[in-house]
N, CA, C and O atoms as a GROMACS GRO file, in nm:
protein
  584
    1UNK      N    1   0.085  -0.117   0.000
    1UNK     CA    2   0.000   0.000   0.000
    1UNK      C    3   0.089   0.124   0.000
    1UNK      O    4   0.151   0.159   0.101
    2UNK      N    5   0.094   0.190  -0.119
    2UNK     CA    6   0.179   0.332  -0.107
    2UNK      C    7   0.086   0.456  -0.028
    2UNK      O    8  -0.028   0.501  -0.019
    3UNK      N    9   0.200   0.472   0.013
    3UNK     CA   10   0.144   0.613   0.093
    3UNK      C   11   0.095   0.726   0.001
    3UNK      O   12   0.168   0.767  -0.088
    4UNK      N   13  -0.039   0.782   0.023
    4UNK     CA   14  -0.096   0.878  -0.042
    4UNK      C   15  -0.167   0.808  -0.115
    4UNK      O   16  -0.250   0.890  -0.154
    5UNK      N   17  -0.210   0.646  -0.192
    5UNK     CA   18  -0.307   0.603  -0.265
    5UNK      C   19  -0.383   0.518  -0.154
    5UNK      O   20  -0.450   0.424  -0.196
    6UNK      N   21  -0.381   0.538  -0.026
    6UNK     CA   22  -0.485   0.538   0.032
    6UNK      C   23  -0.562   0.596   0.159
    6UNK      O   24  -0.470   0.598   0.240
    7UNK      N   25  -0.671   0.643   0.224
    7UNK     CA   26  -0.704   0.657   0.345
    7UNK      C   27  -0.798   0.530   0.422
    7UNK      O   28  -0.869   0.435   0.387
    8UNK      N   29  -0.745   0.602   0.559
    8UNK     CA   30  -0.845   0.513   0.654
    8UNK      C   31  -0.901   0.545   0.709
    8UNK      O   32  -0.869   0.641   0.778
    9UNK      N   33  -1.050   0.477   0.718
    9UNK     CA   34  -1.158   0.572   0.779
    9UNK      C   35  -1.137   0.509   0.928
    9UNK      O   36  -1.117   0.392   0.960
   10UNK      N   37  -1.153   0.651   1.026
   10UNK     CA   38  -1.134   0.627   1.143
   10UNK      C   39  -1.238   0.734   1.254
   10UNK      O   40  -1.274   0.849   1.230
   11UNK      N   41  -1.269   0.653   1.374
   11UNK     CA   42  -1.384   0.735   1.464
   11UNK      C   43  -1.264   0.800   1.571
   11UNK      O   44  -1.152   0.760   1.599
   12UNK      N   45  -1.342   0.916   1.615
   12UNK     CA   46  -1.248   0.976   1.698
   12UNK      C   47  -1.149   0.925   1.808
   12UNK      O   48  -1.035   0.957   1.841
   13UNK      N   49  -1.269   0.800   1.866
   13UNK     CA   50  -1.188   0.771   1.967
   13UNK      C   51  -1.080   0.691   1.930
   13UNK      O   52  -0.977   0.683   1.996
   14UNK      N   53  -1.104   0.621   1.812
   14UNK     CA   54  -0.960   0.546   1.780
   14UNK      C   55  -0.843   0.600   1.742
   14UNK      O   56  -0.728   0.568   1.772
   15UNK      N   57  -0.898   0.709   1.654
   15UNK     CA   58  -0.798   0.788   1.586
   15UNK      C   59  -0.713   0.880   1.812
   15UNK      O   60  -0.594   0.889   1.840
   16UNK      N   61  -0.772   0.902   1.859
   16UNK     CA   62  -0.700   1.001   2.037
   16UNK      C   63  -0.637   0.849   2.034
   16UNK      O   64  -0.517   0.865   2.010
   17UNK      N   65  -0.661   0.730   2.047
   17UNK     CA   66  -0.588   0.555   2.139
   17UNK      C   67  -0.479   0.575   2.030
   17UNK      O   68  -0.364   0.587   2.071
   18UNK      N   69  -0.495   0.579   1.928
   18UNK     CA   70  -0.381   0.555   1.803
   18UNK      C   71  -0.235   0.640   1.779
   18UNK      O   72  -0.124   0.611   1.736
   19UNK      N   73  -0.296   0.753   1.828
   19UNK     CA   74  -0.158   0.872   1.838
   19UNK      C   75  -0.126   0.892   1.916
   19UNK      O   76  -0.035   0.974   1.926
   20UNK      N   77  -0.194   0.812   2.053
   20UNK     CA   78  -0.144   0.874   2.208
   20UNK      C   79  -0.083   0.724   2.198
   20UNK      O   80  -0.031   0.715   2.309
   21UNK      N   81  -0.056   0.596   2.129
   21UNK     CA   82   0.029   0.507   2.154
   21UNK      C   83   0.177   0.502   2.044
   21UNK      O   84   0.258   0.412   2.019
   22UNK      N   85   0.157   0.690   1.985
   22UNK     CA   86   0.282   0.634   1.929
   22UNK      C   87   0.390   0.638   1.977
   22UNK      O   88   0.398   0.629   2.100
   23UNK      N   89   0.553   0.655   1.869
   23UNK     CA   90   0.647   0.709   1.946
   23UNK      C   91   0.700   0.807   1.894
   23UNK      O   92   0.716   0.832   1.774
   24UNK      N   93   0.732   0.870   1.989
   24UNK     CA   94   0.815   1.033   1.884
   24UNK      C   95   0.682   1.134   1.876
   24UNK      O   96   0.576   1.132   1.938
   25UNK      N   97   0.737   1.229   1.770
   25UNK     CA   98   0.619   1.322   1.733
   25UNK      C   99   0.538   1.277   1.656
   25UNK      O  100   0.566   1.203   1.562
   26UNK      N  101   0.399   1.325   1.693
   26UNK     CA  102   0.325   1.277   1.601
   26UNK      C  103   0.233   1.463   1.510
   26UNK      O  104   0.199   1.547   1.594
   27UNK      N  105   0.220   1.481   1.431
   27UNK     CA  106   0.122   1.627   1.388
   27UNK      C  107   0.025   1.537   1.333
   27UNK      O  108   0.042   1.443   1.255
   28UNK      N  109  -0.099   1.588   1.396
   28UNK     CA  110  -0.231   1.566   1.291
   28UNK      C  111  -0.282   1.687   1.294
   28UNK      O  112  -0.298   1.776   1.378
   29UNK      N  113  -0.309   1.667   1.161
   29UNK     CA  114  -0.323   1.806   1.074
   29UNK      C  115  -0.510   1.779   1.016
   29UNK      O  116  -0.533   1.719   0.911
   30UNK      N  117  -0.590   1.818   1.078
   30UNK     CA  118  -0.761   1.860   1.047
   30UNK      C  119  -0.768   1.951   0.915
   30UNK      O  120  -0.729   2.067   0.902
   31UNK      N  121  -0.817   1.884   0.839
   31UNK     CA  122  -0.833   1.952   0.707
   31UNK      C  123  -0.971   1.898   0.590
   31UNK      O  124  -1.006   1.780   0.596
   32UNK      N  125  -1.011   1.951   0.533
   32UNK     CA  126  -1.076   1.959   0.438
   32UNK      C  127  -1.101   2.008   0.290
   32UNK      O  128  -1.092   2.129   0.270
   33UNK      N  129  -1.138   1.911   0.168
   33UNK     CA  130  -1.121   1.955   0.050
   33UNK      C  131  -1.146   2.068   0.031
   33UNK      O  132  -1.058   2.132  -0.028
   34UNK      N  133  -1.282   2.148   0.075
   34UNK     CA  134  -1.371   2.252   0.067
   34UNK      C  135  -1.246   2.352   0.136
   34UNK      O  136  -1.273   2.463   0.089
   35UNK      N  137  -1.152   2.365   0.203
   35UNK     CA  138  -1.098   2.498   0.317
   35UNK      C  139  -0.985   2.495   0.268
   35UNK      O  140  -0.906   2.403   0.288
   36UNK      N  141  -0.957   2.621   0.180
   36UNK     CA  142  -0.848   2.643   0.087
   36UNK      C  143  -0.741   2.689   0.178
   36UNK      O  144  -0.633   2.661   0.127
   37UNK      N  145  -0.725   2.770   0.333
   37UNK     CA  146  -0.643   2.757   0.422
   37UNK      C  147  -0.591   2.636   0.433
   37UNK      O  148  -0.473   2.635   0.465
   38UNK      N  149  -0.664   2.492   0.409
   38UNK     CA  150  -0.581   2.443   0.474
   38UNK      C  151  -0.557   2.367   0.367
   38UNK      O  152  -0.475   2.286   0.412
   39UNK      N  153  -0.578   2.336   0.239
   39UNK     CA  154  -0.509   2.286   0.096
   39UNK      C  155  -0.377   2.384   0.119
   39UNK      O  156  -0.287   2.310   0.159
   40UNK      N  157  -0.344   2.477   0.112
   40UNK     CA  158  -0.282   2.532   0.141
   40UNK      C  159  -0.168   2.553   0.196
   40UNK      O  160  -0.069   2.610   0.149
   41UNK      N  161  -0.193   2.482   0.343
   41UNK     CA  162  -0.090   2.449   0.443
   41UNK      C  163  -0.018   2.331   0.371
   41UNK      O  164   0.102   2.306   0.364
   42UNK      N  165  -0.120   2.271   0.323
   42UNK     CA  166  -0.065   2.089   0.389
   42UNK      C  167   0.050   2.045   0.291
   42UNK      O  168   0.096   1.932   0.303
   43UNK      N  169   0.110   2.151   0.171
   43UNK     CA  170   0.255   2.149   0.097
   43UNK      C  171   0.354   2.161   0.219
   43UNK      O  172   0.433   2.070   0.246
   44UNK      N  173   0.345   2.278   0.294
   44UNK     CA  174   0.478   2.277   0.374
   44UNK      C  175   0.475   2.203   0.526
   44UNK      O  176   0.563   2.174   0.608
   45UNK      N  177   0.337   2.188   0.522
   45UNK     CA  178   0.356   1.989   0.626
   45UNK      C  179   0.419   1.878   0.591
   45UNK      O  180   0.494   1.798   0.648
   46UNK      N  181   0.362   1.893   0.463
   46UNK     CA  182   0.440   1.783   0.410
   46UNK      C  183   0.599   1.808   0.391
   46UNK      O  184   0.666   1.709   0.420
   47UNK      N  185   0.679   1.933   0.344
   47UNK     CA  186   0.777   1.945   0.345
   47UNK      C  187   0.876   1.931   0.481
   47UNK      O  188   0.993   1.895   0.495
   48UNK      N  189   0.781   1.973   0.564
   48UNK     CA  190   0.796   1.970   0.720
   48UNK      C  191   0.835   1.811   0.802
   48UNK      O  192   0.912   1.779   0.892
   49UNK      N  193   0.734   1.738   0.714
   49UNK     CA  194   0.732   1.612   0.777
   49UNK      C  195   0.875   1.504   0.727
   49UNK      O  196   0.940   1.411   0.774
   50UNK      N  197   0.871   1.566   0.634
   50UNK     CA  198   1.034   1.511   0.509
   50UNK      C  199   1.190   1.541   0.562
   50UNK      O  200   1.293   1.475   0.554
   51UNK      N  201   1.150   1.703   0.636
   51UNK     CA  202   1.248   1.737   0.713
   51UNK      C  203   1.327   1.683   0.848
   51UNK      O  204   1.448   1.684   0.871
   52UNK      N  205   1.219   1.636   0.931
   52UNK     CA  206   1.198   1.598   1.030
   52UNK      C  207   1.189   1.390   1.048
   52UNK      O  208   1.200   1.312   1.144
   53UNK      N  209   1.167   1.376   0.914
   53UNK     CA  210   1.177   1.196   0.912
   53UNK      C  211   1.293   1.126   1.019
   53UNK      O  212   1.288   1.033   1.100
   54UNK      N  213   1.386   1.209   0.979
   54UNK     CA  214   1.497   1.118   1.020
   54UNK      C  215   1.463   1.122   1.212
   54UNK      O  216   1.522   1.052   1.294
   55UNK      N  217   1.388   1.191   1.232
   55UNK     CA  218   1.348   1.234   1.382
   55UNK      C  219   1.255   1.130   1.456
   55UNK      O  220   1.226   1.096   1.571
   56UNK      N  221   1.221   1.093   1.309
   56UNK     CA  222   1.067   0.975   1.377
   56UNK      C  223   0.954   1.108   1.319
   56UNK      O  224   0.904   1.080   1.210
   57UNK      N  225   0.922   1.204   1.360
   57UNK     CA  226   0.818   1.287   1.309
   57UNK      C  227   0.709   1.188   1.206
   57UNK      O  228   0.740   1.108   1.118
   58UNK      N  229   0.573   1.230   1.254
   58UNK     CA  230   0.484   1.106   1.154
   58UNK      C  231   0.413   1.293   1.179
   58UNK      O  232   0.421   1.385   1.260
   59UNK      N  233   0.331   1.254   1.019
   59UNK     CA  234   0.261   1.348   0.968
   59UNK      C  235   0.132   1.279   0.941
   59UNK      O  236   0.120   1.224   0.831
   60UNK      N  237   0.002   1.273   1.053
   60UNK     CA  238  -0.068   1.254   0.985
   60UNK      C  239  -0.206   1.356   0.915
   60UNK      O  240  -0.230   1.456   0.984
   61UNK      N  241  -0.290   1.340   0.796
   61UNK     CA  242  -0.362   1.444   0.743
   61UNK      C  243  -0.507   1.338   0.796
   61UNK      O  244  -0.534   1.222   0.767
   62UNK      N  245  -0.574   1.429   0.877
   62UNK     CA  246  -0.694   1.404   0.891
   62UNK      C  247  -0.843   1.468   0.788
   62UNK      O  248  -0.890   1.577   0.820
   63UNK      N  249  -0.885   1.416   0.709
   63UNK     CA  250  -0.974   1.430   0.663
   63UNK      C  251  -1.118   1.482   0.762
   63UNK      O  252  -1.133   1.432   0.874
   64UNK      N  253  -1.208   1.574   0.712
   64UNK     CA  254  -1.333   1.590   0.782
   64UNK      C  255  -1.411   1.609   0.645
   64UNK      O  256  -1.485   1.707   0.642
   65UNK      N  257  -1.404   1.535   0.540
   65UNK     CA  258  -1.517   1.520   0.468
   65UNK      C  259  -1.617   1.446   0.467
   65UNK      O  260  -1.627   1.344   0.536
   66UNK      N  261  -1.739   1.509   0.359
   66UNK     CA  262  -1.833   1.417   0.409
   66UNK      C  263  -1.836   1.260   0.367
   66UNK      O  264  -1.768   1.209   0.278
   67UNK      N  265  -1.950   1.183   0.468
   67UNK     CA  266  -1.932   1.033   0.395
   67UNK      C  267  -1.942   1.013   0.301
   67UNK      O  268  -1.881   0.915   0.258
   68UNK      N  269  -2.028   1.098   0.204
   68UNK     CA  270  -2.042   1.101   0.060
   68UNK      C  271  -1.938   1.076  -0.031
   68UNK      O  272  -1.933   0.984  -0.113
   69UNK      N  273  -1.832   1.188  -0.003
   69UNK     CA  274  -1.722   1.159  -0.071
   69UNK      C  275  -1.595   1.098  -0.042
   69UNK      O  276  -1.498   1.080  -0.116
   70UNK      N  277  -1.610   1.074   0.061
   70UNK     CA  278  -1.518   0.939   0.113
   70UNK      C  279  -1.588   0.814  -0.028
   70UNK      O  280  -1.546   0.779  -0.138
   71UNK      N  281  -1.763   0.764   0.089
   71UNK     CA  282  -1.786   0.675   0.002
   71UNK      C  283  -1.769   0.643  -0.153
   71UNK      O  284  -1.735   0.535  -0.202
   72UNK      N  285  -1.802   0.768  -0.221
   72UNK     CA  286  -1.798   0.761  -0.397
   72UNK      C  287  -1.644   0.746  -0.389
   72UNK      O  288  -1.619   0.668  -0.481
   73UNK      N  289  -1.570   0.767  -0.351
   73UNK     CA  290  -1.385   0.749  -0.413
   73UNK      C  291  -1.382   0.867  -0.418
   73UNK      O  292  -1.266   0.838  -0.390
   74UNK      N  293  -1.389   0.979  -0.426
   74UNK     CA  294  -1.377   1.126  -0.474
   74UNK      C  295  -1.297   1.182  -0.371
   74UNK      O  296  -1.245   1.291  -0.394
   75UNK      N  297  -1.278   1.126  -0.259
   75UNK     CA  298  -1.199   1.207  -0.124
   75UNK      C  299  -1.072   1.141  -0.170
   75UNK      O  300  -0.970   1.206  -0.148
   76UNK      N  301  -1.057   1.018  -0.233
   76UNK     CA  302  -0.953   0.901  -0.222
   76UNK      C  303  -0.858   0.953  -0.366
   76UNK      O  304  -0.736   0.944  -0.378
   77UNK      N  305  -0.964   1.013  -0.475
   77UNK     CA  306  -0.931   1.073  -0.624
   77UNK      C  307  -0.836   1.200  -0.573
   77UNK      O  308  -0.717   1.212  -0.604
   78UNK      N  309  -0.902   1.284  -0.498
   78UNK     CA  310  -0.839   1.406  -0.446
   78UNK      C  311  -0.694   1.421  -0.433
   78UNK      O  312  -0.613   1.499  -0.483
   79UNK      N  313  -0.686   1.305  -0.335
   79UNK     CA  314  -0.539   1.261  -0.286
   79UNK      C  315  -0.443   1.202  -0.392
   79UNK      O  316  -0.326   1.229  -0.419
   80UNK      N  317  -0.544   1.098  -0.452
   80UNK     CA  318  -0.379   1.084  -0.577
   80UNK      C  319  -0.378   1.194  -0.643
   80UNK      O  320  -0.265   1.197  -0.692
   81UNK      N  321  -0.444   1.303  -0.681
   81UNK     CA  322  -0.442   1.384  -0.768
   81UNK      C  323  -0.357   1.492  -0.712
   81UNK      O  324  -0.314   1.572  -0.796
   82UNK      N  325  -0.327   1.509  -0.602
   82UNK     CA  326  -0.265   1.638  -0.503
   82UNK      C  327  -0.118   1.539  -0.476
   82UNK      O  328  -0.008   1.578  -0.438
   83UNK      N  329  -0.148   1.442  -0.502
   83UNK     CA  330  -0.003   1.342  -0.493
   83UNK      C  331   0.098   1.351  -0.277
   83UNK      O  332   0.199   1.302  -0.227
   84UNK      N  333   0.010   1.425  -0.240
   84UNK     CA  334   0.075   1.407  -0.073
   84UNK      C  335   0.136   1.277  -0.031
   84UNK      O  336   0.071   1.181   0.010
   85UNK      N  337   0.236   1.280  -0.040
   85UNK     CA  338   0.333   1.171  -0.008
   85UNK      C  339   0.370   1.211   0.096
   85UNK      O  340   0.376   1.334   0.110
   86UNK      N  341   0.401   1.143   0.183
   86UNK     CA  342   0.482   1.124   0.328
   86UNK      C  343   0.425   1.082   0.457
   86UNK      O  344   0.476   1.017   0.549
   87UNK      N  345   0.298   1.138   0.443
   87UNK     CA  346   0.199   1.128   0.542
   87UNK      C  347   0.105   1.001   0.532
   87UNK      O  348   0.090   0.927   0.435
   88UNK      N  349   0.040   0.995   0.671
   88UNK     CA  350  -0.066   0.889   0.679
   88UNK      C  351  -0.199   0.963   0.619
   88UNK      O  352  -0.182   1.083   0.596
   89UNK      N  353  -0.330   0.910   0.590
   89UNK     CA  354  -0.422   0.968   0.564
   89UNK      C  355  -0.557   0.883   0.577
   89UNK      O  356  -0.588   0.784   0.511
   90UNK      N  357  -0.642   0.957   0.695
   90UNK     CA  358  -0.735   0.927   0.797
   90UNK      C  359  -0.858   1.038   0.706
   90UNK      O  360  -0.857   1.148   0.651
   91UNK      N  361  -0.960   0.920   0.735
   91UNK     CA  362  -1.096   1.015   0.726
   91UNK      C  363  -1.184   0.972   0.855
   91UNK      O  364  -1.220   0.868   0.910
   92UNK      N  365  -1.198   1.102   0.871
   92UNK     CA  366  -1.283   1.131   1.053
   92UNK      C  367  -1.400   1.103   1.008
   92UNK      O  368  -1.474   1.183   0.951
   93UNK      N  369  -1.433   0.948   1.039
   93UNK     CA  370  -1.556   0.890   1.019
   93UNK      C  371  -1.690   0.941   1.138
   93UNK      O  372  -1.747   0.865   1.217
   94UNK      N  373  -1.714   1.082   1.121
   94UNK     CA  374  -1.838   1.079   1.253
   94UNK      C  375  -1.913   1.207   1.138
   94UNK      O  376  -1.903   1.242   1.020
   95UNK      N  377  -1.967   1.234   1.228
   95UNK     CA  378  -2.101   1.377   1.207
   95UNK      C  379  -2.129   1.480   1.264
   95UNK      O  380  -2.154   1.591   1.217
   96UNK      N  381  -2.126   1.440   1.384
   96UNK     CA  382  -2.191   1.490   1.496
   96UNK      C  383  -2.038   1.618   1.575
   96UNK      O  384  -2.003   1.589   1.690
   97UNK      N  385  -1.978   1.723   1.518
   97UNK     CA  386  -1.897   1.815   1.618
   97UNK      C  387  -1.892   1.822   1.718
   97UNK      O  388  -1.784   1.829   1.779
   98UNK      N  389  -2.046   1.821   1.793
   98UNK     CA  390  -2.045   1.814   1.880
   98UNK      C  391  -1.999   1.729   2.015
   98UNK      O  392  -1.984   1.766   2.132
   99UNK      N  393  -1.982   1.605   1.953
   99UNK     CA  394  -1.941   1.451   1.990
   99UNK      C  395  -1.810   1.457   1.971
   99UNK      O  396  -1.751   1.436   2.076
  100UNK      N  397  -1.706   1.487   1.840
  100UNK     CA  398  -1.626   1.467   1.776
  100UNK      C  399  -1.515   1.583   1.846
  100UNK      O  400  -1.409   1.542   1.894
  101UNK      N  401  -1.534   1.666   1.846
  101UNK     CA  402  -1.397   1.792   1.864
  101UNK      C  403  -1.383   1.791   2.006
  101UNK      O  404  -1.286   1.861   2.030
  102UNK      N  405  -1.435   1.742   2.122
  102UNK     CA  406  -1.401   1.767   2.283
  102UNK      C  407  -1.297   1.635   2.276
  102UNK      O  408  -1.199   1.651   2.348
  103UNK      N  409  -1.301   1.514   2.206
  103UNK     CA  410  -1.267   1.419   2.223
  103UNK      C  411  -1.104   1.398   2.155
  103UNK      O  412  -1.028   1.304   2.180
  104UNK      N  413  -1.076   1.524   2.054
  104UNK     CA  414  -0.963   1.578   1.999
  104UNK      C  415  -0.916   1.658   2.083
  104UNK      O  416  -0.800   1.638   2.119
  105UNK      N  417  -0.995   1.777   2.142
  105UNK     CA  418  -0.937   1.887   2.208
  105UNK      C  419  -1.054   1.944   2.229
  105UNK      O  420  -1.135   1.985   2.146
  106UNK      N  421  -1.059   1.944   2.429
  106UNK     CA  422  -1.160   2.013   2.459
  106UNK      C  423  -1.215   2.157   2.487
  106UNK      O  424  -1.312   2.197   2.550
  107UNK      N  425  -1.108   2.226   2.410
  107UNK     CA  426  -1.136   2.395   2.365
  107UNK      C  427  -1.160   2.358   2.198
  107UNK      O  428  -1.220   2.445   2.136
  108UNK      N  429  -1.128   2.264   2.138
  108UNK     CA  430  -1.140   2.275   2.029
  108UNK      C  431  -1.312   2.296   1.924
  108UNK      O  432  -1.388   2.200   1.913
  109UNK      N  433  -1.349   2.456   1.847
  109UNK     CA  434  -1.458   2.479   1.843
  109UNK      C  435  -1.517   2.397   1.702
  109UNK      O  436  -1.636   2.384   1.672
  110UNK      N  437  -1.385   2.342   1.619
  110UNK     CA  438  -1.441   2.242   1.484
  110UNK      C  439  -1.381   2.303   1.391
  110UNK      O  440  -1.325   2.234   1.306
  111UNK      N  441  -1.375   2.469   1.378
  111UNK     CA  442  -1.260   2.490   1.264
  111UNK      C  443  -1.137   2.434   1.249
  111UNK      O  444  -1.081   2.353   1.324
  112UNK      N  445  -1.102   2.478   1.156
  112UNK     CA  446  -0.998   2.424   1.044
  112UNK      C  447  -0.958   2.564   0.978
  112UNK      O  448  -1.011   2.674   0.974
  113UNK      N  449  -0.788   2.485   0.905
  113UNK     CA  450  -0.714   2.424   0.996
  113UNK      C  451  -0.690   2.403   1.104
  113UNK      O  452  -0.665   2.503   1.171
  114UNK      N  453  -0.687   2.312   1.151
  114UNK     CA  454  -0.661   2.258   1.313
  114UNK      C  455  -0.528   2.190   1.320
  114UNK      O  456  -0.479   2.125   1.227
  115UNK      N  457  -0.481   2.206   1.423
  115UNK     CA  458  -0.351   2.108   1.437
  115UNK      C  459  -0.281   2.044   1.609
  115UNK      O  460  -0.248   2.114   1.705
  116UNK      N  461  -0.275   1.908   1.600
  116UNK     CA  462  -0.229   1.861   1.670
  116UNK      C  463  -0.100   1.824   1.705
  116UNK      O  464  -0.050   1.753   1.617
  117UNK      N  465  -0.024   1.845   1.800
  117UNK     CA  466   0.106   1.848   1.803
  117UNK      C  467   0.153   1.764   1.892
  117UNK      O  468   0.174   1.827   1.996
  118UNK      N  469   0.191   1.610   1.909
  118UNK     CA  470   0.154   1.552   2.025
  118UNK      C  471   0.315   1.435   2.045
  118UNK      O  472   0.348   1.356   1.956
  119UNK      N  473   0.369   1.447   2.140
  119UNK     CA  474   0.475   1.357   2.187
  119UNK      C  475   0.468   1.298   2.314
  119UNK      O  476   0.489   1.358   2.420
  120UNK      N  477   0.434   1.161   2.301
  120UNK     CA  478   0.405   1.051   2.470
  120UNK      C  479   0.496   1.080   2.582
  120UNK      O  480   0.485   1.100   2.702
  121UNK      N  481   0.624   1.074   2.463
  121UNK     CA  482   0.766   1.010   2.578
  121UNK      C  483   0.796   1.172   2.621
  121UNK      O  484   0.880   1.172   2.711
  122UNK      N  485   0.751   1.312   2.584
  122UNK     CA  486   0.751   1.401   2.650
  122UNK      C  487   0.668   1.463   2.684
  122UNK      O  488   0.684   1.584   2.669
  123UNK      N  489   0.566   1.425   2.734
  123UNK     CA  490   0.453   1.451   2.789
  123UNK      C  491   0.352   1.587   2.726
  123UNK      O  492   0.269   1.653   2.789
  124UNK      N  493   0.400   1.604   2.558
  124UNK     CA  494   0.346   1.670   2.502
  124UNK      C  495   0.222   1.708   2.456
  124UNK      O  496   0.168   1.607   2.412
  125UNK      N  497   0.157   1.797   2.446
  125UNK     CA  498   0.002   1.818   2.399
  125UNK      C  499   0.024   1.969   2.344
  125UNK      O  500   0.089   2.054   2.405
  126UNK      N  501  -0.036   1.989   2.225
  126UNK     CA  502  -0.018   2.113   2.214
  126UNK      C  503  -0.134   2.151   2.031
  126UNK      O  504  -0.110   2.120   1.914
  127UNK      N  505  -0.232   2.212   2.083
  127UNK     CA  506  -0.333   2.212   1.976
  127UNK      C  507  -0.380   2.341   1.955
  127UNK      O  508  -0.436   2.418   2.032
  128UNK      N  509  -0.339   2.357   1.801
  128UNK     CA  510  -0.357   2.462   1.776
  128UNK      C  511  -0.538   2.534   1.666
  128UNK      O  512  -0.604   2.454   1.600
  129UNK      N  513  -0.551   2.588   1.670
  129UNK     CA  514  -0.687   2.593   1.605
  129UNK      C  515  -0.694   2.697   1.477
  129UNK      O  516  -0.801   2.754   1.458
  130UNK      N  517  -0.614   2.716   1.413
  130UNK     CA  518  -0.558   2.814   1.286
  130UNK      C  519  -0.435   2.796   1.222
  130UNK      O  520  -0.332   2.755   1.276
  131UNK      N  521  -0.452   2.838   1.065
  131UNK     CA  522  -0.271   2.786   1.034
  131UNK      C  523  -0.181   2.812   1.072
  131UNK      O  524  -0.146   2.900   1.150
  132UNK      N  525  -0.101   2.695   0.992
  132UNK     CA  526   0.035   2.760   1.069
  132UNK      C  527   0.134   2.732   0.994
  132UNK      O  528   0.162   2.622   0.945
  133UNK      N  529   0.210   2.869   0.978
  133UNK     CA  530   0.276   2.920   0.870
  133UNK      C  531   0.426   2.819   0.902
  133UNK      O  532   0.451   2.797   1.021
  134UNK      N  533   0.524   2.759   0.791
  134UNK     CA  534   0.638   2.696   0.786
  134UNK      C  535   0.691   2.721   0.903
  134UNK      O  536   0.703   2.620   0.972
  135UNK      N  537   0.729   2.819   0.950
  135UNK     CA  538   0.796   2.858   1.095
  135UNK      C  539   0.764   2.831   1.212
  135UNK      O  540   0.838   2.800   1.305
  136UNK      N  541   0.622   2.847   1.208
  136UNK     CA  542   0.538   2.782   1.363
  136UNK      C  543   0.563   2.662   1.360
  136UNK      O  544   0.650   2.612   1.432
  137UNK      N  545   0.478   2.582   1.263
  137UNK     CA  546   0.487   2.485   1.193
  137UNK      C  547   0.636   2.385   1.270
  137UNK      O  548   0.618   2.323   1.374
  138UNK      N  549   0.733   2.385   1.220
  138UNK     CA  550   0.890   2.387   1.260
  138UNK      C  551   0.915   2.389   1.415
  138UNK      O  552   0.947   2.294   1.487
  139UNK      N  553   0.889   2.545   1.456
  139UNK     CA  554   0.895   2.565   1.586
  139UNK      C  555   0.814   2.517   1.697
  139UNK      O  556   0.830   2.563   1.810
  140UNK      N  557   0.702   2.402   1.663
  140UNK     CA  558   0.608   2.379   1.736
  140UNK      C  559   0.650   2.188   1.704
  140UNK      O  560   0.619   2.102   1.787
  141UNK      N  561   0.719   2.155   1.576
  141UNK     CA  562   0.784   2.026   1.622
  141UNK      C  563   0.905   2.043   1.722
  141UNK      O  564   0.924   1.969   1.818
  142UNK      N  565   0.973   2.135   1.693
  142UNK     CA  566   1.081   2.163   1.759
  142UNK      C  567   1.051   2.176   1.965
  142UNK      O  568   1.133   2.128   2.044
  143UNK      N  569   0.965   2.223   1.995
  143UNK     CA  570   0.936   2.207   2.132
  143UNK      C  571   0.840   2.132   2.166
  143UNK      O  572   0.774   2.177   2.260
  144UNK      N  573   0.789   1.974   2.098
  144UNK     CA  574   0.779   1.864   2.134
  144UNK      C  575   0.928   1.795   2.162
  144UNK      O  576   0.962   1.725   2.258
  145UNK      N  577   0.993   1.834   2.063
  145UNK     CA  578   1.092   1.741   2.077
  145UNK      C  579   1.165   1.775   2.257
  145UNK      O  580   1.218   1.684   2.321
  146UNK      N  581   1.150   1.934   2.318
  146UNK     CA  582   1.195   1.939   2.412
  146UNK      C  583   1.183   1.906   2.570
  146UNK      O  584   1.275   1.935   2.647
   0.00000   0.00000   0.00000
């Protein structure tokens, strides 16, 4: 399975058990086809995440589209077509915001870009709720790592 020709659909709570058991840094990055902020971002995540490999750094892109286009292939078309290599790629299988964003981050209000910044072995948490430009971006793997 090459990276970027596929996603996995995932519910919130698996997707919080799944990144809180990794190792190293992990970024999940909340995004959507429709939110040109965050098409946007997700070139210098990805450049970000390329930088940082040799670190362990995992990049994953969380999807919040609808089931619709998950189901038809059209979320799955998107991705080979934008070609994002490096990263994992998750579609946030729920509906309900209300259910879904306390269970990510409980200030978190559902916009996007969103970003998660998260390291076990240093007791990291750090979620941000707007983009974030190459430098933050950088500077916000950079003090997980500390």
């Amino acid at each position: 399975m090459a990276i970027g020709q596929s996603i996995t659909p995932v519910k919130a709570p698996a997707l919080t058990e799944q990144y809180r058991q990794q190792q190293g840094v992990v970024v999940l990055n909340f995004w959507s086809t429709w939110c040109k902020p965050c098409i946007d971002e997700i070139p210098h995540f990805l450049a970000a995440a390329k930088k940082w490999k040799d670190k362990g750094v995992q990049l994953w892109l969380i999807s919040q589209d609808t089931d619709e286009l998950y189901e038809n292939g059209k979320l799955l078309q998107f991705l080979k077509n934008k070609k994002w290599q490096g990263a994992r790629h998750f579609w946030l299988n729920e509906t309900n915001a209300d259910y879904y964003c306390p269970i990510i981050d409980a200030k978190w209000s559902g916009a996007i870009p969103s970003t998660l910044v998260y390291n076990r072995q240093k007791n990291y948490y750090r979620f941000y709720e707007e983009p974030l430009s190459p430098e933050a971006l950088d500077a916000a793997i950079e003090q997980a790592f500390q």
